[in-house]
Every structure is written in structure tokens, then in C-alpha cells.
TINUKOL-326731 format. One record per residue: chain; residue number from 1; z, x, y of N, C-alpha, C in turn; residue in three letters. Coordinates in pm, whole numbers, plus 50000, padded with zeros to 5 digits. Each point is the difference from the previous one (the first is absolute). Layout:
N
R;A;NUM;Z;X;Y;Z;X;Y;Z;X;Y;ALA
...
//
This chain:
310
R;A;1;35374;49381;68525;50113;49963;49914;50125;49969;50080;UNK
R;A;2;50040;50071;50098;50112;49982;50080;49987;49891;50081;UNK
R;A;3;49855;49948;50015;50035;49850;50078;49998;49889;49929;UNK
R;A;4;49933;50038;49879;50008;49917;49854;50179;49970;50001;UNK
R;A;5;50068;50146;49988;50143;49995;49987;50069;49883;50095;UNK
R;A;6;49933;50025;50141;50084;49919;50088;49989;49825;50023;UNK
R;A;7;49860;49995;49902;49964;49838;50011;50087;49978;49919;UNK
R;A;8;50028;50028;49841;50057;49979;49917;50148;49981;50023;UNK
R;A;9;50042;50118;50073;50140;49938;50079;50021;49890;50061;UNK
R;A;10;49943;49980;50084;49997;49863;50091;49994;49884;49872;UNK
R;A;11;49908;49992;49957;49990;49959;49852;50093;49906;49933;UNK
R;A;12;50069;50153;49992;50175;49945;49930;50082;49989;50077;UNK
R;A;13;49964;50015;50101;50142;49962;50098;49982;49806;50030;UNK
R;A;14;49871;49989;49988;49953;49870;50037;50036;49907;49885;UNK
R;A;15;49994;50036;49882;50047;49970;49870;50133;49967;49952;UNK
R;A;16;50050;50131;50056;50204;49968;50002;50026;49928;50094;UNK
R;A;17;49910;49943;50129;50061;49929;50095;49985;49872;49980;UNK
R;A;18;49908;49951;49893;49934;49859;49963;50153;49986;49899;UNK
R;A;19;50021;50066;49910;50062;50019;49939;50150;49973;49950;UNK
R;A;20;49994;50074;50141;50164;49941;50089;50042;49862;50057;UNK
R;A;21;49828;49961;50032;50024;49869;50076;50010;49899;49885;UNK
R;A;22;49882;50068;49891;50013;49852;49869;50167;49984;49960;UNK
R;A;23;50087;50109;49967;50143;49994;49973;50030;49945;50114;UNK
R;A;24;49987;49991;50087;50080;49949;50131;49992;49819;50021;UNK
R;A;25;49913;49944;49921;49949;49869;49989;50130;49937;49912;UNK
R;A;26;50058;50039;49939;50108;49923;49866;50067;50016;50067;UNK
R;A;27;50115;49965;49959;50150;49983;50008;50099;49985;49874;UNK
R;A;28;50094;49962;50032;50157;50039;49861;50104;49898;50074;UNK
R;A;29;49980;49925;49901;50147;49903;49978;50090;50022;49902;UNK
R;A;30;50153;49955;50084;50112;50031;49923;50083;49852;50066;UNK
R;A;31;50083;49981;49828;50062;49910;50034;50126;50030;49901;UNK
R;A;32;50057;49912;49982;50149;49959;49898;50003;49871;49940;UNK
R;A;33;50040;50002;49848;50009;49864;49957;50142;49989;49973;UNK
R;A;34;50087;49894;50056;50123;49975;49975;49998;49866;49926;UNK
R;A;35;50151;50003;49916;50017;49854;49909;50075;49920;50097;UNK
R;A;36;50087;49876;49958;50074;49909;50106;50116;50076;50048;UNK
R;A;37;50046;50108;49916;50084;50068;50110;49988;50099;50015;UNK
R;A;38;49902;50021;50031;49933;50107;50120;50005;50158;49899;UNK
R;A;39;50039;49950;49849;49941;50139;49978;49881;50030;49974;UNK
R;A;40;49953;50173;49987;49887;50053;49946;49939;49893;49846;UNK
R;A;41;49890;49967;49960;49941;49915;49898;49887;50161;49980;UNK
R;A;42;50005;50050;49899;49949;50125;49925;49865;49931;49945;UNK
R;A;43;49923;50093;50019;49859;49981;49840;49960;49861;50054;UNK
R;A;44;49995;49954;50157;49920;49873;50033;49853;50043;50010;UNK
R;A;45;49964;49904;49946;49853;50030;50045;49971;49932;50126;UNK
R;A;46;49882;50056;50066;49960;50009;50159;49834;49981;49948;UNK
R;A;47;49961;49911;50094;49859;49968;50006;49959;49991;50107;UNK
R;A;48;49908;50069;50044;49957;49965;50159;49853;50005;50016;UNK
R;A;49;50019;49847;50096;49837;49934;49937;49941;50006;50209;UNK
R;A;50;49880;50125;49986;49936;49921;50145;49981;49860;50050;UNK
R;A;51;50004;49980;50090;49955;49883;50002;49870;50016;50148;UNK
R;A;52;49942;50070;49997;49863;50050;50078;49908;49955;49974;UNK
R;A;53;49978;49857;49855;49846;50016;50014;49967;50121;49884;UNK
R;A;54;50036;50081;49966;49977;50125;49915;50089;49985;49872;UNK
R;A;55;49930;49977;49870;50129;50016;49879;50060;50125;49999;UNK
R;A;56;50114;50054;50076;50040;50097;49961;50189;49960;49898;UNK
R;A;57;50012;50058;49966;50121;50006;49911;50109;50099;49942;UNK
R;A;58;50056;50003;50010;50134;50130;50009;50127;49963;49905;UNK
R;A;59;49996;50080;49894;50150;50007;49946;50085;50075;50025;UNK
R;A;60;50136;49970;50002;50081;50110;49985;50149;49948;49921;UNK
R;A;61;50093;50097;49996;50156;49904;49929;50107;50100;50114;UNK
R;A;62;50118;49949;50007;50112;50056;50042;50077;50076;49932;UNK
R;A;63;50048;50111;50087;50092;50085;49908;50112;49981;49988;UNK
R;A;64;50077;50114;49996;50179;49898;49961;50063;49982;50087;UNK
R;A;65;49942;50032;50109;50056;49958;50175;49967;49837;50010;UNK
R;A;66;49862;49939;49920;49915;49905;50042;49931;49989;50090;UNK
R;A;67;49959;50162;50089;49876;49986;50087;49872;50052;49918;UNK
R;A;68;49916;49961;50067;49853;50009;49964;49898;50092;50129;UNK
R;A;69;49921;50077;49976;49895;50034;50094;49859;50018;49939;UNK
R;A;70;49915;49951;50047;49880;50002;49978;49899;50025;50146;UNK
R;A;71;49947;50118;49976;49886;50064;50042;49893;49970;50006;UNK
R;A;72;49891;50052;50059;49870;50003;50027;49946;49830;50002;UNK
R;A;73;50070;49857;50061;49961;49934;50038;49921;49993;50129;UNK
R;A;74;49881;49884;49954;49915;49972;50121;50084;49907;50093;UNK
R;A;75;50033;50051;50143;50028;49895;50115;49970;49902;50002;UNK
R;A;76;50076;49889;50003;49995;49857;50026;50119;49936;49969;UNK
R;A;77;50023;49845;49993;50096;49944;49959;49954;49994;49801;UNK
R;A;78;50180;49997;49976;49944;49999;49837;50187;49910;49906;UNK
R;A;79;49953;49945;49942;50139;49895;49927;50015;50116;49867;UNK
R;A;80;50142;49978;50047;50037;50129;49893;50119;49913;49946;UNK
R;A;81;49975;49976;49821;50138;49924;49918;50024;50098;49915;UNK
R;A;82;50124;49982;49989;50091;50060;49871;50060;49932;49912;UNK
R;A;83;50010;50073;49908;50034;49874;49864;50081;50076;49878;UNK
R;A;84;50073;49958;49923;50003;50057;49924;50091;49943;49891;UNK
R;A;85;50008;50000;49844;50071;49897;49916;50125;49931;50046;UNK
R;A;86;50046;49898;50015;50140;49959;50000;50036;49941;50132;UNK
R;A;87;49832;50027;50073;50027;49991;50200;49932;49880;49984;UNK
R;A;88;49986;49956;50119;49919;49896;50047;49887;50077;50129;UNK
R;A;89;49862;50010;49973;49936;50085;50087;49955;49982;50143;UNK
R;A;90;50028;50091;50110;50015;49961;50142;49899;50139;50036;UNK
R;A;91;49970;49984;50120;49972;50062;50116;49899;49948;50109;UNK
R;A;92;49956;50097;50085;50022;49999;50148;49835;49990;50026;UNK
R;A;93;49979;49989;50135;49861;50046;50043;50034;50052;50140;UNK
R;A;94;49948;50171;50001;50000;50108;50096;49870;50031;49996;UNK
R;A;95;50003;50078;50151;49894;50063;50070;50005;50154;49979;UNK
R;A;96;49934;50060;49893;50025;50163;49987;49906;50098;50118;UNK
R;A;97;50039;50047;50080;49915;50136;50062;49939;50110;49976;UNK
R;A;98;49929;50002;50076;49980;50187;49931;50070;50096;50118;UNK
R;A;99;50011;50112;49863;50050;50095;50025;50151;49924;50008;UNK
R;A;100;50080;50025;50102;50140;49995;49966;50047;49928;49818;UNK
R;A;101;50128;50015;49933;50042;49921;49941;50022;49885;50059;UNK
R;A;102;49991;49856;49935;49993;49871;50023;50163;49942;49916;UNK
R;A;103;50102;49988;50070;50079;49958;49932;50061;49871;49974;UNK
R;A;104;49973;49940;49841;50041;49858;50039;50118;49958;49944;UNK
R;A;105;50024;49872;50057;50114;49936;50003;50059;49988;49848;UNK
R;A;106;50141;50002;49949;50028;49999;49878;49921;49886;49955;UNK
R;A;107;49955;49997;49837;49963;49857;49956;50147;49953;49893;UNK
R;A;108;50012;49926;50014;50168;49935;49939;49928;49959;49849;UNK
R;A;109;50057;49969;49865;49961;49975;49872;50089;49921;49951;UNK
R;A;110;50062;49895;50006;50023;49888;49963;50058;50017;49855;UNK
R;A;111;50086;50030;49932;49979;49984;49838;49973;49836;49940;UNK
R;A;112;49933;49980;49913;49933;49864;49946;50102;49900;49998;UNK
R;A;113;50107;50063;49979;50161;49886;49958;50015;49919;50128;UNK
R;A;114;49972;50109;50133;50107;49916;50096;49880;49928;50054;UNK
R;A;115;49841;50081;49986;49924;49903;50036;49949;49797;49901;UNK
R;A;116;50054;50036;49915;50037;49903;49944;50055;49848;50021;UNK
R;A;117;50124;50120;50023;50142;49936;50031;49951;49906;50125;UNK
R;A;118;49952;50067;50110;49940;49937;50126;49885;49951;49999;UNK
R;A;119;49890;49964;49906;49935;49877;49943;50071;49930;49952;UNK
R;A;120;50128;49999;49929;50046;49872;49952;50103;49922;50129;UNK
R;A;121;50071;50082;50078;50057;49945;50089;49940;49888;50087;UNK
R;A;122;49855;50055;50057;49918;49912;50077;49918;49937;49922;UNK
R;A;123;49964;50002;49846;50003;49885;49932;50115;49851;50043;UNK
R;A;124;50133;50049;49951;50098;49950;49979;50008;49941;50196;UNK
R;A;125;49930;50088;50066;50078;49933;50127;49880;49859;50016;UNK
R;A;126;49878;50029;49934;49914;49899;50033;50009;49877;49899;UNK
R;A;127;50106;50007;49912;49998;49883;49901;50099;49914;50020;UNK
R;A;128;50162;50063;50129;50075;49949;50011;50008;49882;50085;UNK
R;A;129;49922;49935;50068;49942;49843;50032;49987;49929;49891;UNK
R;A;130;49906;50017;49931;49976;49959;49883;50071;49949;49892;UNK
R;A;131;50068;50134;49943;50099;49957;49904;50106;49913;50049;UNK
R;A;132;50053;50027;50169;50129;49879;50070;49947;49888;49999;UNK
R;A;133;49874;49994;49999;49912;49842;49979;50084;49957;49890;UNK
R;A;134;49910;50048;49910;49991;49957;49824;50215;49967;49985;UNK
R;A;135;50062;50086;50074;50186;49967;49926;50013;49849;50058;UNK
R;A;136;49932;49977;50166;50032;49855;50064;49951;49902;49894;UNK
R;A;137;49849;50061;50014;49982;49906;49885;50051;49965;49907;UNK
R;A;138;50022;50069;49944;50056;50013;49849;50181;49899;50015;UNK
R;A;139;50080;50077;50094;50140;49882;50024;49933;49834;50088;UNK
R;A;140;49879;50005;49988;49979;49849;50072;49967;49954;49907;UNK
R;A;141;49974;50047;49860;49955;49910;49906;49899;50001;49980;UNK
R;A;142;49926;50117;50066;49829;49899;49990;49913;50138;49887;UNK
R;A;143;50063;49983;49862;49951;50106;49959;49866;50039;49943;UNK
R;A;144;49953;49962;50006;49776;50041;50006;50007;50033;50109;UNK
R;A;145;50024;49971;50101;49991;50081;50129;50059;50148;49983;UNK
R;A;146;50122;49976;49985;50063;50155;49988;49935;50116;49878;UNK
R;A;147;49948;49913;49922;49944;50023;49855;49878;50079;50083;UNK
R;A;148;49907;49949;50081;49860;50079;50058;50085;50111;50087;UNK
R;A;149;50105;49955;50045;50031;50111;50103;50038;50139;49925;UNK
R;A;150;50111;49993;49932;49999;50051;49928;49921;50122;49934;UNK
R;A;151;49857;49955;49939;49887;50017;49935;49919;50101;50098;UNK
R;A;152;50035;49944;50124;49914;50094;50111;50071;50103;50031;UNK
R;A;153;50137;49984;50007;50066;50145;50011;49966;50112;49863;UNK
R;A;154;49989;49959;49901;49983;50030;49860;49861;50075;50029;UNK
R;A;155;49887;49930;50080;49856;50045;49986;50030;50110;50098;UNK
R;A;156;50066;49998;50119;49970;50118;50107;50112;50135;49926;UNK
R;A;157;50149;49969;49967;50084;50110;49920;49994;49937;49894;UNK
R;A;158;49995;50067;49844;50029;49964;49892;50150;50049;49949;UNK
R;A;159;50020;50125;50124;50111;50083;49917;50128;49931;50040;UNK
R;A;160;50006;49874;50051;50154;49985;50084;50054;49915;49865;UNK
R;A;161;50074;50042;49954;50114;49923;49918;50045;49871;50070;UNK
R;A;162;50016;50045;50099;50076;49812;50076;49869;49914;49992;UNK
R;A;163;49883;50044;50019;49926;49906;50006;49973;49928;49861;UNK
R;A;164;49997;50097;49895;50005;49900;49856;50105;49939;49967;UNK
R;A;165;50148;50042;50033;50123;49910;49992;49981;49900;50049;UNK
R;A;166;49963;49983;50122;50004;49879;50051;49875;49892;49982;UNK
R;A;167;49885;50075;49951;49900;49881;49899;50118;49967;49870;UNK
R;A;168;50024;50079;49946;50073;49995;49869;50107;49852;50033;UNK
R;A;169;50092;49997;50092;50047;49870;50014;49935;49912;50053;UNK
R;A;170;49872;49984;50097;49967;49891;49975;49916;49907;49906;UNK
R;A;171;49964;50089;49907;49930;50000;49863;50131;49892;49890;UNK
R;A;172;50132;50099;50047;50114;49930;49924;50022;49892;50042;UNK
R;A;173;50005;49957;50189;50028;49891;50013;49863;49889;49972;UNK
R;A;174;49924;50060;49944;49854;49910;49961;50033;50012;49848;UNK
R;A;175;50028;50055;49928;50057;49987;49886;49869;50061;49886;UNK
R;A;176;49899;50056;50148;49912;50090;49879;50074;50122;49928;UNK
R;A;177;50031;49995;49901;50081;50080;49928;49949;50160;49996;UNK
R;A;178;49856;49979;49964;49908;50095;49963;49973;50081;50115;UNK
R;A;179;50012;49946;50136;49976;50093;50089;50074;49989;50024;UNK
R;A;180;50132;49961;50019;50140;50082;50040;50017;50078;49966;UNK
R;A;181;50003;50027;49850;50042;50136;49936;49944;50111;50030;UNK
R;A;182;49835;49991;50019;49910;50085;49989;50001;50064;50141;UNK
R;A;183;50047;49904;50113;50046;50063;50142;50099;50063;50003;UNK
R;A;184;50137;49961;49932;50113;50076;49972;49979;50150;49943;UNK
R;A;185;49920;50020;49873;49981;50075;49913;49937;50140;50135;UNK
R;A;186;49901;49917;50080;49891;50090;50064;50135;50036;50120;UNK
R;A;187;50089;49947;50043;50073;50038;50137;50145;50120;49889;UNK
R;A;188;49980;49980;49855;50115;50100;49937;49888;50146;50037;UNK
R;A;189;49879;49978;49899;49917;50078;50046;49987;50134;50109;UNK
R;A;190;49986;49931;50106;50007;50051;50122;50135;50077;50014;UNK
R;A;191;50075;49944;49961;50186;50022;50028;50065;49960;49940;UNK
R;A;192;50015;50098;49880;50087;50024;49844;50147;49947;50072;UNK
R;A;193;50024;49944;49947;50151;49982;50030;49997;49912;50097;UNK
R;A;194;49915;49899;50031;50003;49888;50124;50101;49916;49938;UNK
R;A;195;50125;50009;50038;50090;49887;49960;49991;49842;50026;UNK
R;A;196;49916;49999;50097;49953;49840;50075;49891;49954;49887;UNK
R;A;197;49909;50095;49950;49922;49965;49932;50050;49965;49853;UNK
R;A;198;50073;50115;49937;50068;49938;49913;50055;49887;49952;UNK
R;A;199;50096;49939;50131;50049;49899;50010;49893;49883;49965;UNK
R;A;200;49890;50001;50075;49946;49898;50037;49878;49993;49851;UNK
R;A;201;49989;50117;49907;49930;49997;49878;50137;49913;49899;UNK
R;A;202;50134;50060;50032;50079;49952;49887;49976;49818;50068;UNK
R;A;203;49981;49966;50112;49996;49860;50066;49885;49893;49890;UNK
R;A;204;49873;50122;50006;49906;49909;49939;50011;49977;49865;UNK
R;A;205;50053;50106;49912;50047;49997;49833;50053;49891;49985;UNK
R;A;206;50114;49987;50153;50097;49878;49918;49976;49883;50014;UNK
R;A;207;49914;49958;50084;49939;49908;50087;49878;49972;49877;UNK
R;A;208;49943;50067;49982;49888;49986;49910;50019;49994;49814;UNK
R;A;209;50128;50000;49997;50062;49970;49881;50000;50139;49872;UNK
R;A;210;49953;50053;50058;49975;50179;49922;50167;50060;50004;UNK
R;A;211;50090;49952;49956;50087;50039;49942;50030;50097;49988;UNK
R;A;212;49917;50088;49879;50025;50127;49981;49997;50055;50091;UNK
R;A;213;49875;49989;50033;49974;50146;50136;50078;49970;50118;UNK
R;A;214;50060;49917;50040;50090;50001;50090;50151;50081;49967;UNK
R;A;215;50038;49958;49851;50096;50119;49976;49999;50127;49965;UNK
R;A;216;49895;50034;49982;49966;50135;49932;49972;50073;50151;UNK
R;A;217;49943;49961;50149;49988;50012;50102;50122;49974;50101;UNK
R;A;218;50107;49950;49950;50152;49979;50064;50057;50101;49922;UNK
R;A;219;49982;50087;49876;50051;50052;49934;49971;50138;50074;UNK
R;A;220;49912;50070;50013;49908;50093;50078;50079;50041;50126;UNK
R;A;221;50032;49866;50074;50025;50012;50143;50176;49974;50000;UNK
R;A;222;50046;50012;49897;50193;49992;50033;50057;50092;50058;UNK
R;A;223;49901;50088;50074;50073;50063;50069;49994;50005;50142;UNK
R;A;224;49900;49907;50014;49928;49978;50137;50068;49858;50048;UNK
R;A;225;50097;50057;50105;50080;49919;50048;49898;49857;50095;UNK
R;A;226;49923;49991;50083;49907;49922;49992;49933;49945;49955;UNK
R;A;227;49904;50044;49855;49983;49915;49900;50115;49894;49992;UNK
R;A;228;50118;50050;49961;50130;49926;49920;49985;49875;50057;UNK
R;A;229;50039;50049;50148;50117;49923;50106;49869;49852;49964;UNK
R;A;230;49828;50082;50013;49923;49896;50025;49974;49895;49934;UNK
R;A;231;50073;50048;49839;49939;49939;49905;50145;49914;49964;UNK
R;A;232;50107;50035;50072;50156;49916;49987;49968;49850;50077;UNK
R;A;233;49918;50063;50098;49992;49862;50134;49898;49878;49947;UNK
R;A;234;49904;50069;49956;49902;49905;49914;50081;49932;49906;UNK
R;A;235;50079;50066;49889;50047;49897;49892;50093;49918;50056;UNK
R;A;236;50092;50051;50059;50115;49919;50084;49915;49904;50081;UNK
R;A;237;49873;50003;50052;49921;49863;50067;49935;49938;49888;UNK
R;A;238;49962;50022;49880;49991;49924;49881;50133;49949;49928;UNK
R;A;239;50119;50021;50000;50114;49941;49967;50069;50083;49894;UNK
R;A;240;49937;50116;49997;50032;50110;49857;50111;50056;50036;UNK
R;A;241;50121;49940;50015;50080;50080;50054;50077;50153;49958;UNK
R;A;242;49984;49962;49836;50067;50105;49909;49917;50101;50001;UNK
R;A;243;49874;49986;50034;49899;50142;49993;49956;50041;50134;UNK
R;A;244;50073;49890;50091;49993;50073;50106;50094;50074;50041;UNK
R;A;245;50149;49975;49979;50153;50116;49994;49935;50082;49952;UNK
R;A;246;49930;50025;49851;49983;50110;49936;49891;50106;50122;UNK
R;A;247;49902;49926;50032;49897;50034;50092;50113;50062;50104;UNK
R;A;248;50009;49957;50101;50116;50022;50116;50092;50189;49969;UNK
R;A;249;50033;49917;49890;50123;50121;49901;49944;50123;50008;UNK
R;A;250;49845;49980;49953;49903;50148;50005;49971;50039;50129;UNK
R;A;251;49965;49887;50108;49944;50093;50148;50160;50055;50031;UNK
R;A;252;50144;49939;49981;50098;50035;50056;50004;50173;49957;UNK
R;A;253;49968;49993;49874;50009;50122;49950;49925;50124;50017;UNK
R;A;254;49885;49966;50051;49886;50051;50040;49994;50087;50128;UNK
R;A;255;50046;49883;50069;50075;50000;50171;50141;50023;50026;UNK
R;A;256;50127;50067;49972;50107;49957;50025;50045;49995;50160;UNK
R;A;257;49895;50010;50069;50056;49987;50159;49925;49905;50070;UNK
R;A;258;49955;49920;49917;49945;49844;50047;50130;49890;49955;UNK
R;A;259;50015;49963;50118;50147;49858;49953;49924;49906;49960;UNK
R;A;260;49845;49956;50047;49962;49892;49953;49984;49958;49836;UNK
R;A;261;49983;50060;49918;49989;49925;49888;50137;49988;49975;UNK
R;A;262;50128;50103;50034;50141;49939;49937;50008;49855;50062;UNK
R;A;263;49979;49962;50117;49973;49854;50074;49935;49949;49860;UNK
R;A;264;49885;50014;49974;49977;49847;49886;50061;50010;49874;UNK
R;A;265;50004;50134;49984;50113;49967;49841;50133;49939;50037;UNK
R;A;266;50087;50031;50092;50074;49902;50011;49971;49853;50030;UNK
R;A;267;49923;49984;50094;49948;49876;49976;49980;49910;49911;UNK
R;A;268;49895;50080;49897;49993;49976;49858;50121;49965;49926;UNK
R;A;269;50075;50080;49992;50161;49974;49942;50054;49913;50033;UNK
R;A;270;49972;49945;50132;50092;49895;50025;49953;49876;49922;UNK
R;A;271;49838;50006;50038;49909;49902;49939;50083;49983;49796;UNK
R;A;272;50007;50067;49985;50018;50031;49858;50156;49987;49916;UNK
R;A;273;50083;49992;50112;50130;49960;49981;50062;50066;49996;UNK
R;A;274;49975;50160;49999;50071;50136;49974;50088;50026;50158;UNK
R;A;275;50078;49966;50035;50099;49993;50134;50005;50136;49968;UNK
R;A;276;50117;50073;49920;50048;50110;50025;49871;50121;50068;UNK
R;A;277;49853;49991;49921;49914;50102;49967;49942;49952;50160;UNK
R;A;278;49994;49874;50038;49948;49995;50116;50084;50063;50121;UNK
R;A;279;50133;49927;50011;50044;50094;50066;50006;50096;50035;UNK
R;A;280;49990;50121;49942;49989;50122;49969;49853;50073;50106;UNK
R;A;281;49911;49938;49949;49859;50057;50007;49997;49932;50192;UNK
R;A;282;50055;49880;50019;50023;49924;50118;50044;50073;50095;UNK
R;A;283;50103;50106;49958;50158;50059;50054;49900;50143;50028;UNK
R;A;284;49927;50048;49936;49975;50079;49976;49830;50000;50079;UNK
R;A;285;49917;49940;50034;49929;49966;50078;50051;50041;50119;UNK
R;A;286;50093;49900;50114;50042;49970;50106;50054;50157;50035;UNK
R;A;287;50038;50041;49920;50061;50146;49983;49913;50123;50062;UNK
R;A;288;49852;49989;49980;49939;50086;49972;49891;49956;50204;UNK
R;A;289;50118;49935;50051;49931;49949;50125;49823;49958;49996;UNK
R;A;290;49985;49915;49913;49848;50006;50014;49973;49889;50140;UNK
R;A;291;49854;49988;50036;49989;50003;50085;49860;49830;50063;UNK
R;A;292;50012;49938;49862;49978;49876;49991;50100;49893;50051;UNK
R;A;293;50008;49961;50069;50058;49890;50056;50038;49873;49948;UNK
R;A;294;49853;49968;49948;50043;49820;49950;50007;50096;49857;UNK
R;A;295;50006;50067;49916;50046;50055;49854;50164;50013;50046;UNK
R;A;296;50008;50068;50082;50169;50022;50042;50077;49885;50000;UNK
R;A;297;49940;49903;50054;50068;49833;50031;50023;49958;49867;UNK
R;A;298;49913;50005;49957;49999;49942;49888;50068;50030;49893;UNK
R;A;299;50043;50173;49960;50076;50053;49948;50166;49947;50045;UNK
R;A;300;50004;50028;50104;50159;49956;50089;50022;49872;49925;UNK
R;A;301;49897;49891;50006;50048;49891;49998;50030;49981;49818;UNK
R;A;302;49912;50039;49906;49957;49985;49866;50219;50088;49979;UNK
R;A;303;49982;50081;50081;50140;50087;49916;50150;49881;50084;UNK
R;A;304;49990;49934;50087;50111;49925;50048;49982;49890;49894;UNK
R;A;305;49890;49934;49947;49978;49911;49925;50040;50029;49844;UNK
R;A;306;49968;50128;49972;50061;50024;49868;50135;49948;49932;UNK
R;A;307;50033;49991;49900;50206;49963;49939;50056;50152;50022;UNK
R;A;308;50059;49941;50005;50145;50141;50002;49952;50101;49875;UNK
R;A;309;49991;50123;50064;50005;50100;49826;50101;49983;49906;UNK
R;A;310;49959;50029;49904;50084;49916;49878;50086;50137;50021;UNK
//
């Protein structure tokens, strides 16, 4: 029995020593998940995938520090991502050891917005050839050309407002009515309050003989000093002069630290025979040092030309 006893020892000593060595085969990684500025990102989940040839697979999440450790991995290299709602998901590929802890490099988490944000930038940086095409085009006259160009900026970003404004006028200067508007409509869309676009929808109403909706859409925008000014310059280049003072009257009002529209209402006034009212708005322009040149000349000269105030 007593040598029975002593095999049996050896036994277990041989047993705890296998034992020791199978625990001695894994290893333990630790890492940190930080957001774009470098704080702790909580409750990420952690996946860590062997990559040995062997399906092995490992979960874990971060605590409110945002580190993670996970145990009893098999040695080798292994891609470990983290992820978690609202992020954009990243990580690394490390070499874990055994025995020591394996410590890896922070993995950074992106939130979805700014990764976004930086898909649309290098969108936007790869369309800007393109769209400078389609404007040459477009001031050379040659509009089906600018019309495809256009169209292709449209197919690679849909979201750029400038790019449907600027189909939207050459649609106007083609006098397709139907897709002017509908480019205008799509560049308000994008950007509630596009005053260029506005302008250039109240352009096609009036242009396209839709009456109403051009005033009910000038009515909307009287407070939008750009609309106004835009929609003063148009009638005043159609010969409307009285609805263009009125036009003018509203961006002045809209804007009071733009001299340019007091420049065409006086103008207007003079046009109109009203000396005293021109003067005034003339006097009162030059006053306000604006910073147009040939408008300035022209003012100087329109107020030496005036009669004497009554």
C-alpha cells in the first residue's frame, strides 16, 4: 500500500504539472477604446477573432474606464474590432502571448457624424473638377454640355445644393421650366432657406408666366434681403420699374447695412421724376461709404445732374 501511496503521488504531481503547463499555453489581452477625443467609449463591444487557421472567437465589452481584458486566449496573431451604436467600427490586428499580459494599442471609435462628415468632404473633394467643368461650361454657353456635367456631379453627390442650383439655371436658361423648378425645389430641399435658390424658383414662376406662385413665393421671402435685392434686379432688367423700387424698398429693409439697393431706388427715382426722393436715397447711399465704384460714379454724377431742391 505505501508504494501504491507513492506511485499515486508521483501521479499527481505529474498531473498538476501537465496542468500548469495547459494554463501556461493562453494568454490575456488588454486594451482601451477611446472616441475622437480621446475619451473612455463605455459598454463597447470587443470581438476577438484568431486568425490561426482555428475558429476561435472571444467576446467581451468595456467598462467605464473603456478598457477591456480577456483571458484564456490561444497564442497567435488575432483582429480585434470594437463597435458600438452611434460609432463607426475600428480596430487593430495584434500578436497576443502567453503567459505575460499582451497590451494593445488604444482602438480610436469614430462617432458616425464626423465619420460622415469625412465621406462627404472627399466626396465633395472628388467632384470639385467636375462641377468647375460644368460652371465653364455653363458661362460659355454651351448648355447640354454643362447640363451632363452637371448630372454627373448629381450621380457621384446628390446632397450638394449648389449642384442642383446650378442645373436649376441652366434648365432656366434652356427655358425647361419643369426642371428648373424641380432642381430649385430639390437644392431648397437640401438647404431650407437657400436664398439663391429661392431667387432663382421666383426666376422661373415669372419667366414661365405662373404669376401667382411667383407672388405668393416673393411674399414668403420679404424678409430675405437676397431674394428681394434678386428679384428688384430682374424686374428693373424687364423694365418694371415701379415693382422694382417696391422690390429694392424690401431688400433695403431687410438689409439696412447694404448701400446697394438705396443706389437703385434712387436711381429708380431719378428714372421716375421724383428729384427730391432721389436725392435723398442718392445722398444717403454715398453716405454710407459703400464700396462699388462704377455705382459710386454714377450716383455722384445722377446727384450733380439733378435740379436744385425745391
Amino acid at each position: 500500500m505505501k508504494r501504491l501511496f507513492v506511485m499515486g503521488g508521483l501521479l499527481l504531481a505529474a498531473f498538476v504539472l501537465a496542468g500548469g503547463e495547459a494554463r501556461a499555453q493562453t494568454g490575456t489581452a488588454r486594451g482601451k477604446v477611446v472616441d475622437d477625443a480621446g475619451q473612455p467609449v463605455v459598454d463597447a463591444k470587443i470581438i476577438l477573432e484568431y486568425q490561426g487557421g482555428v475558429t476561435r472567437h472571444y467576446e467581451t465589452k468595456t467598462n467605464k474606464k473603456g478598457e477591456f481584458t480577456q483571458v484564456g486566449l490561444f497564442p497567435g496573431d488575432y483582429k480585434i474590432v470594437a463597435g458600438k451604436d452611434g460609432y463607426a467600427p475600428n480596430g487593430l490586428e495584434h500578436k497576443v502571448s502567453i503567459g505575460d499580459v499582451t497590451y494593445l494599442p488604444d482602438i480610436k471609435l469614430a462617432s458616425a457624424k464626423a465619420v460622415q462628415q469625412a465621406e462627404q468632404a472627399k466626396q465633395q473633394e472628388d467632384i470639385v473638377p467636375i462641377f468647375n467643368r460644368a460652371a465653364d461650361l455653363g458661362k460659355a454657353g454651351k448648355l447640354d454640355e454643362a447640363e451632363a456635367a452637371y448630372k454627373e456631379v448629381i450621380a457621384k453627390a446628390p446632397t450638394i445644393p449648389e449642384a442642383h442650383l446650378n442645373l436649376g439655371y441652366i434648365y432656366r436658361m434652356k427655358k425647361d421650366w419643369a426642371n428648373a423648378e424641380a432642381s430649385y425645389q430639390k437644392a431648397l430641399e437640401l438647404r431650407p432657406g437657400y436664398s439663391e435658390a429661392t431667387s432663382g424658383l421666383l426666376a422661373v414662376y415669372e419667366g414661365s408666366g405662373q404669376e401667382d406662385k411667383a407672388a405668393e413665393l416673393a411674399k414668403s421671402a420679404e424678409g430675405d434681403a437676397t431674394v428681394q435685392f434678386d428679384r428688384a434686379a430682374a424686374l428693373l432688367n424687364d423694365n418694371k420699374y415701379e415693382e422694382a423700387l417696391a422690390a429694392f424698398q424690401k431688400a433695403a429693409a431687410a438689409e439696412p447695412s447694404n448701400p446697394e439697393p438705396i443706389y437703385y431706388i434712387g436711381a429708380i427715382l431719378v428714372g421716375l421724376n421724383k428729384a427730391d426722393e432721389a436725392r435723398t436715397n442718392l445722398e444717403k447711399y454715398l453716405a454710407m461709404n459703400p464700396s462699388n465704384a462704377q455705382n459710386v460714379a454714377t450716383a455722384q454724377g445722377l446727384l450733380q445732374a439733378l435740379p436744385p431742391k425745391k
